[in-house]
C-alpha positions in Angstrom: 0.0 0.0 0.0 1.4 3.3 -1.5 1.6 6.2 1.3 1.2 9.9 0.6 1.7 12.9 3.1 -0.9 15.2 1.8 -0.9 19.4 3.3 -3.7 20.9 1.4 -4.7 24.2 0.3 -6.9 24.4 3.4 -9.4 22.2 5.2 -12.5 22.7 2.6 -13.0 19.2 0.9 -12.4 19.9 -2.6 -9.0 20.5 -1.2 -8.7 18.3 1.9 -10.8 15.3 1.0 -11.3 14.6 -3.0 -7.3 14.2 -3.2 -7.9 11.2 -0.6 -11.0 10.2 -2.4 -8.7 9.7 -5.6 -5.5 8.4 -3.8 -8.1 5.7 -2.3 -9.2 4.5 -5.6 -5.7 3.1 -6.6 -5.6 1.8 -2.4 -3.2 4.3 -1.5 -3.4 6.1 1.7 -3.1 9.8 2.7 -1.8 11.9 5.7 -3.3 14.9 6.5 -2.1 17.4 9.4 -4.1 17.1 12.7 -7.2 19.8 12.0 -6.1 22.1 14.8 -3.0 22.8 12.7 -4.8 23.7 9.6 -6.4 26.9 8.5 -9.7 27.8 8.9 -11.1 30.3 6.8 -9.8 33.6 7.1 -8.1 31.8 10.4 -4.3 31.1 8.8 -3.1 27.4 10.3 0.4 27.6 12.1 2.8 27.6 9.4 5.6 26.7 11.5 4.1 23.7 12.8 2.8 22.3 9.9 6.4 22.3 8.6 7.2 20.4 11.1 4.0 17.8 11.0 5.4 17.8 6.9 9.4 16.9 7.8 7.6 14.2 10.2 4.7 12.7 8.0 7.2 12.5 4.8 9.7 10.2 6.8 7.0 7.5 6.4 5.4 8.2 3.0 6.3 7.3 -0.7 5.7 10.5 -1.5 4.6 14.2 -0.3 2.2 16.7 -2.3 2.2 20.3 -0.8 0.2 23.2 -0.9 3.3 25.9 -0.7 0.7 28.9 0.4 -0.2 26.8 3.7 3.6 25.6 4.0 4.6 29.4 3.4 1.5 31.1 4.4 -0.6 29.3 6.7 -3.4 28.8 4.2 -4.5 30.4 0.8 -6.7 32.8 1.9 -3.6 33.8 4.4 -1.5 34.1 1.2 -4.1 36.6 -0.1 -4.9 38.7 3.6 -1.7 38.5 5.5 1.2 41.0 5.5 4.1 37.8 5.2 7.5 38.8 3.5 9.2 36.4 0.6 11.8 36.0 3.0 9.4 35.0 5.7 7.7 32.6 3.4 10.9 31.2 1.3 12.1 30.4 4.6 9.5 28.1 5.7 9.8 26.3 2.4 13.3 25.7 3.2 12.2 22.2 5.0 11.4 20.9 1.9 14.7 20.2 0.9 15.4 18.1 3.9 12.7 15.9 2.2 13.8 12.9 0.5 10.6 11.9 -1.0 9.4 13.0 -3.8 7.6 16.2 -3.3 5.0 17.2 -5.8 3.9 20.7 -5.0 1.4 23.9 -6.5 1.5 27.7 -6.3 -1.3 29.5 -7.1 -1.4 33.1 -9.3 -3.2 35.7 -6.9 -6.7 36.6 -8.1 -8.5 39.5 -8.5 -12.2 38.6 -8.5 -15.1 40.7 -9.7 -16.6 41.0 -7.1 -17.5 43.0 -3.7 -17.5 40.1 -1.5 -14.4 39.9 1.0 -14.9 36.6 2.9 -11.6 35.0 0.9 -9.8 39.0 0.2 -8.7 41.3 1.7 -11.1 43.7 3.9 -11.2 46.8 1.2 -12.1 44.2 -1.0 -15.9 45.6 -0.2 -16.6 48.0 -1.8 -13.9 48.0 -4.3 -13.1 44.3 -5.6 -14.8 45.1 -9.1 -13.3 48.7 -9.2 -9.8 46.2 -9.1 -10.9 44.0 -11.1 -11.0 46.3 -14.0 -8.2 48.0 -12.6 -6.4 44.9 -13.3 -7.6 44.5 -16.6 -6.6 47.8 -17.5 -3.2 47.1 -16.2 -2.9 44.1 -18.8 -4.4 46.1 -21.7 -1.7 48.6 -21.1 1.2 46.3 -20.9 0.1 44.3 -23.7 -0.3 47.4 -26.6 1.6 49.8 -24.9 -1.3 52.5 -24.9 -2.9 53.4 -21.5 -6.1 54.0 -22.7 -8.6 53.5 -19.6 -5.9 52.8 -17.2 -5.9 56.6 -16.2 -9.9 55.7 -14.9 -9.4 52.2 -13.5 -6.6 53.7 -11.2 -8.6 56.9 -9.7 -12.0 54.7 -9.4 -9.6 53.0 -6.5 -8.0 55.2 -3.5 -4.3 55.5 -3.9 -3.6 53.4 -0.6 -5.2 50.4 -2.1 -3.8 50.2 -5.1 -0.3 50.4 -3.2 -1.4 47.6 -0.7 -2.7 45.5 -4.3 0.2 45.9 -6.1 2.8 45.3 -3.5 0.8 41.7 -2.7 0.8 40.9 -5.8 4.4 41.4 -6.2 5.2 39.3 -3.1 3.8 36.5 -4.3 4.7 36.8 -8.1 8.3 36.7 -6.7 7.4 33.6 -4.4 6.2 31.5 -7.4 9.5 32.8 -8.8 11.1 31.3 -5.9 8.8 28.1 -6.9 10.3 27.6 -10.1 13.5 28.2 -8.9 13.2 25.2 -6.4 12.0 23.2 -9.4 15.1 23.5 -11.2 17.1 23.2 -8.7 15.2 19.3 -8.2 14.2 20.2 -5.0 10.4 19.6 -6.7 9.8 16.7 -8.3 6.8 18.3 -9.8 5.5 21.6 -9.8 2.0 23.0 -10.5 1.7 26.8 -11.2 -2.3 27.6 -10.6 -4.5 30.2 -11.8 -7.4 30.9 -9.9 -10.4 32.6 -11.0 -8.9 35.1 -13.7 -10.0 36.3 -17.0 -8.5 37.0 -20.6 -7.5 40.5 -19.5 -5.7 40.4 -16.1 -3.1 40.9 -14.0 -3.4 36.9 -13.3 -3.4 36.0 -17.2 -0.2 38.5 -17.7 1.7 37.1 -14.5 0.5 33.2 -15.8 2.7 33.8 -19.6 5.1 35.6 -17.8 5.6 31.9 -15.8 5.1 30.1 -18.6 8.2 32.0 -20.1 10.1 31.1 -17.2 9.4 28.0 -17.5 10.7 27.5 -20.5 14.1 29.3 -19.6 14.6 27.3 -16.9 13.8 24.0 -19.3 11.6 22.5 -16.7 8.7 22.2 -18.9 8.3 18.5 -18.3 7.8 18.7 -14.7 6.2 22.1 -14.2 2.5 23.0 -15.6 1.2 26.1 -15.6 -3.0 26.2 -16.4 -5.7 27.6 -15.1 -7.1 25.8 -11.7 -6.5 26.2 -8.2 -8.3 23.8 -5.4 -8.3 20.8 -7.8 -4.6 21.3 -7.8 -3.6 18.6 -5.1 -5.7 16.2 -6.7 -4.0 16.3 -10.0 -0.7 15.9 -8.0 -2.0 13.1 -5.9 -2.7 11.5 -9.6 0.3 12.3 -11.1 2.2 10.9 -8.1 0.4 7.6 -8.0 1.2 7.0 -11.6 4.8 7.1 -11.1 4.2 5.0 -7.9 2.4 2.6 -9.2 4.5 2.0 -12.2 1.7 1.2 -14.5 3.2 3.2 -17.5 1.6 6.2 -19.0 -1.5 7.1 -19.6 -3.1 8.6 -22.9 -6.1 10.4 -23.3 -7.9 11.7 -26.2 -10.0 14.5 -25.8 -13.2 15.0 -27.4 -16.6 17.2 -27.6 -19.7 16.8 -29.5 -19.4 20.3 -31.1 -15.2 20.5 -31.5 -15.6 24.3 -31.7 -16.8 24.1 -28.2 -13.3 23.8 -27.1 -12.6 27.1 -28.6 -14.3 28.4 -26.2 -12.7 30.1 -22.8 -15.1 29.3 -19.5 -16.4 32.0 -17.6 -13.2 32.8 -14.3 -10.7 31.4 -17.0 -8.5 32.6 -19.4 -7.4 30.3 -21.7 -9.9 27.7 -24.2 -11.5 24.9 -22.8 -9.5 22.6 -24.6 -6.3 24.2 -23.5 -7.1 23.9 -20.3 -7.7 20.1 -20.6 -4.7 19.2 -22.1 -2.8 21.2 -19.4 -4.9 19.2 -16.7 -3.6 16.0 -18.4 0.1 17.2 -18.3 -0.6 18.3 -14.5 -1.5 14.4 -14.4 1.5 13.3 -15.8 -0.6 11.7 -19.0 -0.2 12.6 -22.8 -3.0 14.1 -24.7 -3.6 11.4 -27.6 -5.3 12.1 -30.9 -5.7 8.9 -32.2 -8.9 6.2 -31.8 -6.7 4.1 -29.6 -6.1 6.2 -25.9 -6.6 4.2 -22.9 -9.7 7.1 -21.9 -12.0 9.2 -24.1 -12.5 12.4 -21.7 -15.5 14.0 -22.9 -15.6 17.3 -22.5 -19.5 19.5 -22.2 -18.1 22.5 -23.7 -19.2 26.4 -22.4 -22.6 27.3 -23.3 -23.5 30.6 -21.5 -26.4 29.8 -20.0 -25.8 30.6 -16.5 -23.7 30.0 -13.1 -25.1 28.1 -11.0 -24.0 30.1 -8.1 -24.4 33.7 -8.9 -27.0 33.5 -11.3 -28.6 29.8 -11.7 -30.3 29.4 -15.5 -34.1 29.3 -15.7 -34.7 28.7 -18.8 -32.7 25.6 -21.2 -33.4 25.9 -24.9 -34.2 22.6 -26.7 -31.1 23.2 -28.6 -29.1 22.8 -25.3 -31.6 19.8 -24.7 -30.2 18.8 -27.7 -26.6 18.7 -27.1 -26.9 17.8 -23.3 -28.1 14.1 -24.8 -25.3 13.9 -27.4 -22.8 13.9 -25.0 -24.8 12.0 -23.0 -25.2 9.3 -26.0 -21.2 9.4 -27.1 -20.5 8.4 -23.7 -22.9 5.4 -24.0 -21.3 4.5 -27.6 -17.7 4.7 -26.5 -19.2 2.6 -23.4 -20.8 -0.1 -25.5 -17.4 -0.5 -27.6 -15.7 -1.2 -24.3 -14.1 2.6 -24.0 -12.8 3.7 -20.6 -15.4 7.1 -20.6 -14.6 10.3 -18.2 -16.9 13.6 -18.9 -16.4 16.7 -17.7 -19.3 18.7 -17.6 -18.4 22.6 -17.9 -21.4 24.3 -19.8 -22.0 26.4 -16.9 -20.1 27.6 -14.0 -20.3 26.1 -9.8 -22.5 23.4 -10.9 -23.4 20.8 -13.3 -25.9 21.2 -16.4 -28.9 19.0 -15.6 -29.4 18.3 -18.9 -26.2 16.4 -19.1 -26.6 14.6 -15.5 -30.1 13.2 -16.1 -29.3 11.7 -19.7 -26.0 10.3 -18.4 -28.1 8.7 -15.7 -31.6 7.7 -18.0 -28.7 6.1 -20.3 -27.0 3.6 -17.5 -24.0 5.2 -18.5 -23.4 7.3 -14.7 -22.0 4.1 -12.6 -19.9 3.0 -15.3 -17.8 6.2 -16.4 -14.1 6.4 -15.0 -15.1 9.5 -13.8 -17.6 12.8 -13.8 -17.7 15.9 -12.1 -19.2 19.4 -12.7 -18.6 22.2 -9.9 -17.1 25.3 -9.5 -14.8 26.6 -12.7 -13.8 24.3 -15.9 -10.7 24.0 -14.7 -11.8 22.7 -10.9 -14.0 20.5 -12.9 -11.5 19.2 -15.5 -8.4 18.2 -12.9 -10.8 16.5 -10.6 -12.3 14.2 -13.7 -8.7 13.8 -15.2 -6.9 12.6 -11.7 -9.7 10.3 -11.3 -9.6 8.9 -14.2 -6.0 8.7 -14.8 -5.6 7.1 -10.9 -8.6 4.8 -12.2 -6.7 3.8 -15.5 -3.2 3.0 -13.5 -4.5 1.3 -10.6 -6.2 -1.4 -12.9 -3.0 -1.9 -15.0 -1.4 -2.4 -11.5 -3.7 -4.5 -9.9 -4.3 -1.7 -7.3 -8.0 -0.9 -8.5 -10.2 -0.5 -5.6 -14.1 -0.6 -6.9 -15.7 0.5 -4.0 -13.9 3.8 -3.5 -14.1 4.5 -7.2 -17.7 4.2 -7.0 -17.6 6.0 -3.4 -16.2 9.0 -5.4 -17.9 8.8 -8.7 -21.5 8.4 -6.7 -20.4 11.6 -4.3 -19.5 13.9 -7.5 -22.7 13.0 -8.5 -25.1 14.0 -5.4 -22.2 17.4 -4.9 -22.1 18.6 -8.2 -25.9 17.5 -9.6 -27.9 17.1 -6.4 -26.3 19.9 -4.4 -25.0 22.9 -6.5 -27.7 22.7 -9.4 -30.8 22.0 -7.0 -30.7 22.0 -3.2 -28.3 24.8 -3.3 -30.8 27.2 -5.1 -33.6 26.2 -2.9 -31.8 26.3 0.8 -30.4 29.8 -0.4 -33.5 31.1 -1.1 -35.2 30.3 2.1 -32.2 31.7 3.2 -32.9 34.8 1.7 -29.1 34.9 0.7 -27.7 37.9 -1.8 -26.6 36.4 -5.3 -22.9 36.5 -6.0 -21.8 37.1 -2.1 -21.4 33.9 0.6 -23.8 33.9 3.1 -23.8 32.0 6.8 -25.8 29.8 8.0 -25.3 28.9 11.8 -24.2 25.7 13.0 -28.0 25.1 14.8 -30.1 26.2 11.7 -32.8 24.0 10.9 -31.7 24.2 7.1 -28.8 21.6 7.9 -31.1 18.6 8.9 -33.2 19.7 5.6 -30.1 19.6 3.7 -29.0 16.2 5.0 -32.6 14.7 3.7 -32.5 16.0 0.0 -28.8 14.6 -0.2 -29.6 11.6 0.9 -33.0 11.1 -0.8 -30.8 12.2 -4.3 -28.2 9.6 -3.8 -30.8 6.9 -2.8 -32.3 8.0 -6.9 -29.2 7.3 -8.4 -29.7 3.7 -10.4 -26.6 1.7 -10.8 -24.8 3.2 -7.5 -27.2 1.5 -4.5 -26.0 5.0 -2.5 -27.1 6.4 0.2 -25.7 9.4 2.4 -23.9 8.4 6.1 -26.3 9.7 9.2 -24.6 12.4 10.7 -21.8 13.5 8.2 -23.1 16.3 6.5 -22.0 19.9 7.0 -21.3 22.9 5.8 -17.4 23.6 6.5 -16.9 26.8 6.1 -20.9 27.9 7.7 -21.9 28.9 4.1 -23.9 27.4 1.2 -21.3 27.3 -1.3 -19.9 24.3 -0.5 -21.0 21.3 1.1 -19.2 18.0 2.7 -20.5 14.6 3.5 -20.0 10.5 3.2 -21.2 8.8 0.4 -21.2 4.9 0.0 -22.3 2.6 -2.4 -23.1 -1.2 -2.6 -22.1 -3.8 -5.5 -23.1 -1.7 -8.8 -26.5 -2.9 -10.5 -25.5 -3.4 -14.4 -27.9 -3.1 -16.8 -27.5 -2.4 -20.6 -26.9 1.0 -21.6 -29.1 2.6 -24.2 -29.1 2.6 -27.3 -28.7 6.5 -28.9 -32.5 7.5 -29.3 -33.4 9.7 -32.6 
């Protein structure tokens, strides 16, 4: 049994828990610092001890994946909100080399969302977050064609001590992932991941992202150091990339596909990049190859952008039968490649912090669901496109090796399932509105509301609906982490799988 000492991003379980989720799959375990050491929302976790917990935990693992903001930081939201020094931060990532491990690691790209909500940023982020996130876009207009148009207005729409405290943030931590690449070549990093977190084609993120990516290059570390859009999926496409080396199944090829191939032209709302890019840079973050031809060892199907909505900030009312449309071709290519004995994974990004309906009810009317590789649909395209790929690549290896463990791959799939279906594109929308909760800003629900025993119901009453699975929700484990809607946590577990023949395409 492979061991992995994991330090997450922070203690939210698309960070803490889906990278154990996937390491289980190929029966691998994960360590995880104690949870009093850990960060807590805009709590930072005790950097210094979790250094320490890190030199301990790697002594007895195969390998270690770290999240260098809590190593450096205390957390990623610390790394956004707290007034550390490089030399203060470079310092703590010093224990790293006395590692002999293999240490698989991510930095993340500061972002600048549009938006007045300050729960993750810092304070002055209300009232002026969107006033900076044009700012920032203005910045990278300017540098890009060298004619300040609009900067002059983006800078005076923000007081003058902001933009100072902005800047000089940024700077610090454009200078520690610097200092990350740096480590890389030096082999101090086996593998590096360079995230970027909710961005967009014009800013300060997308400029500081190439700039990387040049680096990169220089440094000729391109093999072992992606840079891509993405941020809390990040451990989990380490976790993957470190079990395929661990399990020494060989590589894994993928082939990437879409019902409409346009669709992949098409950059996701918080990204910056194409779709498609941003899957192929997912499977290098893996440690797989993007394969064109008929014979990869995994189709991964991607539902391209559509526009229709976000299912956080502004959840669509209306689908068009056109989207109806489309929804079920995906839907029926999966079935097809199924039926020719295809490893399937689909990644559902039509629309933003959630999954398209469309797409989840014909994938589960088909009897295709229990028997893809892998699904998910939450949060951004690339969240939603590293989980899929390190589930499916982990999937792919562990059977090669003899390591494939059924159970936690159906644990997993069945959970993305009742999180990203169940949760973000229905109970969500309805527990917010009884909540009377403000679109586009987090809300807080007490730990004694009512709504929690309501939400623990429709979970479990959706995973108990899902054919093929036999799921059901564990008594007692759901919660809401951080005390807000947006994200949910909870056990899932499955019995033997119930096969049935999966549908023929229907005209």
């Amino acid at each position: 049994m492979h061991t992995i000492a994991l330090l997450p991003l922070d203690d939210r379980p698309a960070c803490s828990r889906l990278p154990t989720q996937i390491a289980a799959v190929a029966g691998a375990t994960s360590l995880v610092p104690p949870a009093a050491l850990m960060p807590r929302l805009r709590e930072p976790g005790d950097a210094g001890a979790l250094g320490e917990w890190l030199r301990t935990a790697a002594k007895s693992a195969d390998a270690a994946v770290v999240s260098l903001e809590t190593l450096g930081h205390g957390g990623l939201i610390a790394s956004r909100t707290r007034a550390t020094t490089v030399a203060e931060v470079s310092a703590r990532w010093e224990v790293l080399r006395e590692i002999a491990a293999p240490v698989h690691a991510v930095t993340l790209i500061t972002r600048t969302p549009d938006s007045p909500d300050a729960m993750e940023e810092p304070p002055y982020w209300d009232p002026h977050g969107p006033a900076l996130h044009r700012l920032s876009a203005a910045l990278h207009r300017a540098e890009e064609w060298g004619e300040p148009d609009g900067l002059r207005g983006a800078r005076e729409a923000v007081p003058a001590e902001i933009r100072a405290d902005f800047a000089r943030r940024r700077l610090r931590n454009h200078a520690l992932n610097l200092t990350a690449l740096e480590f890389a070549a030096e082999g101090v990093l086996e593998s590096l991941v360079v995230g970027a977190d909710d961005t967009a084609p014009w800013a300060i993120a997308t400029a500081e992202l190439r700039q990387l990516g040049f680096w990169r290059s220089r440094l000729e570390v391109d093999a072992r150091v992606a840079v891509r859009p993405g941020a809390d999926e990040a451990t989990s496409t380490l976790v993957a990339r470190t079990l395929l080396g661990l399990l020494g199944a060989g590589s894994v090829s993928i082939r990437i596909e879409a019902v409409d191939p346009g669709g992949l032209d098409r950059v996701a709302p918080y990204e910056n990049i194409p779709v498609g890019r941003t899957a192929a840079g997912q499977v290098e973050a893996c440690g797989a190859t993007v394969h064109e031809g008929p014979d990869a060892d995994l189709v991964l199907l991607v539902h391209t952008p559509d526009g229709d909505g976000d299912w956080a900030a502004g959840p669509p009312t209306r689908r068009s039968a056109t989207a109806a449309r489309g929804a079920r071709a995906v839907a029926d290519l999966a079935a097809g490649h199924l039926r020719a004995g295809r490893a399937v994974a689909v990644a559902d990004c039509a629309q933003p912090n959630g999954a398209d309906p469309l797409l989840a009810d014909a994938l589960i009317r088909t009897g295709a669901a229990h028997r893809l590789t892998a699904y998910a649909g939450w949060n951004t395209a690339g969240n939603t496109l590293g989980t899929v790929v390190a589930h499916a690549v982990t999937a792919v290896a562990a059977r090669r090796a003899g390591r494939f463990d059924e159970r936690a791959h159906l644990d997993l799939l069945a959970h993305r399932f009742v999180e990203d279906h169940g949760y973000m594109t229905q109970v969500r929308a309805e527990i917010r509105a009884e909540l009377g909760s403000v679109p586009g800003r987090h809300d807080h629900v007490p730990e004694d509301h009512p709504i929690r025993a309501r939400l623990a119901t429709a979970l479990d009453a959706y995973a108990r609906r899902l054919p093929g699975f036999q799921a059901r929700v564990e008594p007692g484990s759901v919660h809401l982490p951080w005390h807000r809607t947006f994200e949910t946590d909870f056990d899932v577990r499955t019995a033997a799988p119930v096969h049935r023949p999966v549908e023929e395409p229907t005209a």
